[in-house]
N, C-alpha and C positions, 0 to 999 in steps of 0.2 A: 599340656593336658596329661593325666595321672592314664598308662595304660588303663583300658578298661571295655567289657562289650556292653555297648550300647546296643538300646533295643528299642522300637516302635512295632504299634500297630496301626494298619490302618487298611477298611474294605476287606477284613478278614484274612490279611496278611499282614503274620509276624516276619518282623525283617530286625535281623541281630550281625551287628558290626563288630566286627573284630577292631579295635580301632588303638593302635601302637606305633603311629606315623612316623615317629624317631628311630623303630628298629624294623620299619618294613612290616609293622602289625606282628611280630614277633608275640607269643604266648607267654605269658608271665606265670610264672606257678599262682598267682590269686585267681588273675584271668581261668585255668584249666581247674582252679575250684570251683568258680563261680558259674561257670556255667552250665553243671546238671540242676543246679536247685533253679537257676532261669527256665531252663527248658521244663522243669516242672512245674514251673507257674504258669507259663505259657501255654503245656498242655492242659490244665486244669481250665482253664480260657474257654468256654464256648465260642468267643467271637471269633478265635485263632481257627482258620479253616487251612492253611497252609502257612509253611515257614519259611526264608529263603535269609541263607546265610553268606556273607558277604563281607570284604573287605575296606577299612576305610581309602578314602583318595583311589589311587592309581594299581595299588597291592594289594593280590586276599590275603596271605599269611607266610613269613617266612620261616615256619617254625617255631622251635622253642627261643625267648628270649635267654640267651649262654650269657647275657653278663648279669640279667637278674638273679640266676641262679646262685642258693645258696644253701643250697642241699643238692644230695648225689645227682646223678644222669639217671639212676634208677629212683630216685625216690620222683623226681620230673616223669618220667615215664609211668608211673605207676599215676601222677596225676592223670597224663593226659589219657589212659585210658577208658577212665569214668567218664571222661566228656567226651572221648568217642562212641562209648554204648550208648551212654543218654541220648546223644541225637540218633546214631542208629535205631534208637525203641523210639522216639519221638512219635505218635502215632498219626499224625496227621502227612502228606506229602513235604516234604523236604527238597529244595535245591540249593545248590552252592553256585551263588553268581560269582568268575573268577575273571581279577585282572591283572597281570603282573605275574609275580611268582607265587606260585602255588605247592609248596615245599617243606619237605619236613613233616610237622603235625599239622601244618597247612594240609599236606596233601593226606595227612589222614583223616584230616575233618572231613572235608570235600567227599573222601571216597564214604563216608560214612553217611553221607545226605543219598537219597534216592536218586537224586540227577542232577546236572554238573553243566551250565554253561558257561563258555567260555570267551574273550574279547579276545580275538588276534592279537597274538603276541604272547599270551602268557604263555608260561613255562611250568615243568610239573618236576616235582621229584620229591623221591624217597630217599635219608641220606642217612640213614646207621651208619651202613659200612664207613661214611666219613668217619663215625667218632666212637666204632667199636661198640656200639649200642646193640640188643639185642632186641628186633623186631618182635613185639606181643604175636603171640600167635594166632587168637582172635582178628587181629588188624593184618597179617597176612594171610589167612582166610578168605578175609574181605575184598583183599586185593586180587587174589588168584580170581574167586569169581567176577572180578569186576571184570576184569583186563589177559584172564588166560593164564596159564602158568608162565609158558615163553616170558611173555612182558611183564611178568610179577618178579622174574629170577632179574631180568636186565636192569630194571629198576633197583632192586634191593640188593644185588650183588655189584653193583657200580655206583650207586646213589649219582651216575649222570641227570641232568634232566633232559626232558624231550618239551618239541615246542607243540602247540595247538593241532596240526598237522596229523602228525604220531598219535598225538592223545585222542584223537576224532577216528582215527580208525581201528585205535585198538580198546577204544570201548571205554577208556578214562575218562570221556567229555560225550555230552549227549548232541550240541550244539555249536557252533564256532561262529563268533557274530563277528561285522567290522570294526573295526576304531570308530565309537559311538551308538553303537547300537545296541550295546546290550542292557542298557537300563529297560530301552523300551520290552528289547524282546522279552524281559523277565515280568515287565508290567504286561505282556499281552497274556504270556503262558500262563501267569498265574491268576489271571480274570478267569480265564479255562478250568483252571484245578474248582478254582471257587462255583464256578459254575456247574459243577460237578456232582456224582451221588458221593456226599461222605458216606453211606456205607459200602458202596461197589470197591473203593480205595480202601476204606478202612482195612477189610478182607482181604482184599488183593495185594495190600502191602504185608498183612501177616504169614500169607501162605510163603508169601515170596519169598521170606525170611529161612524157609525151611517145612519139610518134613511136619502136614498138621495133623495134632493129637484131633482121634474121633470127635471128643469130648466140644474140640474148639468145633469142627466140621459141622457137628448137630448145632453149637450155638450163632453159628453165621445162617444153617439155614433156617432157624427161628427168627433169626432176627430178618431177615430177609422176606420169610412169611408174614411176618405182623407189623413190618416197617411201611407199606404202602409206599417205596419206593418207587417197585417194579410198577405198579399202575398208573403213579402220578408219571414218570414217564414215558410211558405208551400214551396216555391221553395226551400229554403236551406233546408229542408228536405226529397224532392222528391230528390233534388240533392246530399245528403248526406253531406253539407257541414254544415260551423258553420252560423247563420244566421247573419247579420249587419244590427243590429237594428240601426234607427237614429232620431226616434221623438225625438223630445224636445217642451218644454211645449209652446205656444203659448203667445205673450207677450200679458201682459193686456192693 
């Protein structure tokens, strides 16, 4: 099979496969093209309520694929950063289901999803300094606030990996399942996201980002005012029922 990321939806989650089984789901420079205009189809998507990005088989991703390449280590780097902002702006919830190695622009995708679980056993790492690469400064941005400065320097000035362990306490993994259990747990969590207000996430995933301009600040609390949100869940709570959220994002 031709590298390539595969994609499904189903019950309001988008799930996109990294799928390279011959190089450990390694990133192909088409692969690191193709997937801002996917994520822009996907968010254009009403039924996509959540996204969760994952590896085929046993592997999320072990980086760049180095023997596809046939252009610089910079002109590769310069791909994979568009498909790390596109999922970063993704605007729906984002996780990264990870098994295996997690490495390279593996682990820059991953850090670029909103939350990150993990199967025992995998393994994480950053790895310029292996090949004299010069880490995007966006993407160690990203990293310092994931994981701290300390473990953003240990990472990027050694490209060691760390196992599951290390990653769950310094804030690289949100979760750490058994051997077998993380399909399920990704099928529980993200019944939850769905279940959810998309606009209390939408918001909450914009502020997160940073610093909100007034401008955005008045238009969450409009839309927060005239979305009947807030009320349909107060009554399916006085009522004890499940609530039926139904914003959707306002077209521009």
């Amino acid at each position: 099979m031709e590298p390539c990321l595969q994609h499904r939806i189903a019950d309001g989650i988008a799930t996109v496969v990294i799928s390279n089984p011959a190089k450990r789901n390694a990133m192909t420079p088409g692969m690191w093209h193709a997937l801002p205009p996917l994520l822009t189809r996907l968010a254009a998507d009403p039924a996509v309520r959540a996204l969760v990005l994952t590896g085929d088989g046993d592997t999320f991703c072990a980086g760049a694929d180095i023997g596809a390449l046939s252009t610089s280590f910079e002109e590769t780097t310069g791909a994979a950063l568009p498909a790390e902002e596109a999922l970063a702006a993704f605007p729906r919830p984002t996780l990264a289901a990870v098994r295996g190695s997690c490495v390279g622009g593996g682990c820059q995708l991953a850090a670029a999803c909103d939350l990150r679980f993990a199967e025992e056993g995998a393994r994480f790492g950053i790895t310029p300094a292996k090949l004299g690469i010069v880490y995007p400064p966006g993407s160690t941005r990203r990293l310092v606030e994931l994981v701290g400065p300390a473990t953003a320097k240990y990472l990027l000035f050694s490209g060691e990996l760390i196992d599951t362990g290390r990653a769950l306490r310094t804030g690289l993994v949100d979760e750490v399942l058994p051997a077998g259990g993380l399909d399920q747990r990704v099928a529980e969590f993200t019944r939850v996201l769905v279940a959810r207000s998309p606009l209390t996430q939408a918001a909450a995933k914009e502020f997160a980002a940073g610093p909100a301009d007034p401008e955005r600040v008045a238009h969450w609390r409009e839309q927060a005012r005239t979305s009947g949100e807030a009320e349909e869940g107060v009554a399916a709570f006085l009522a004890r029922r499940t609530p039926r959220f139904r914003w959707t994002p306002p077209a521009d």
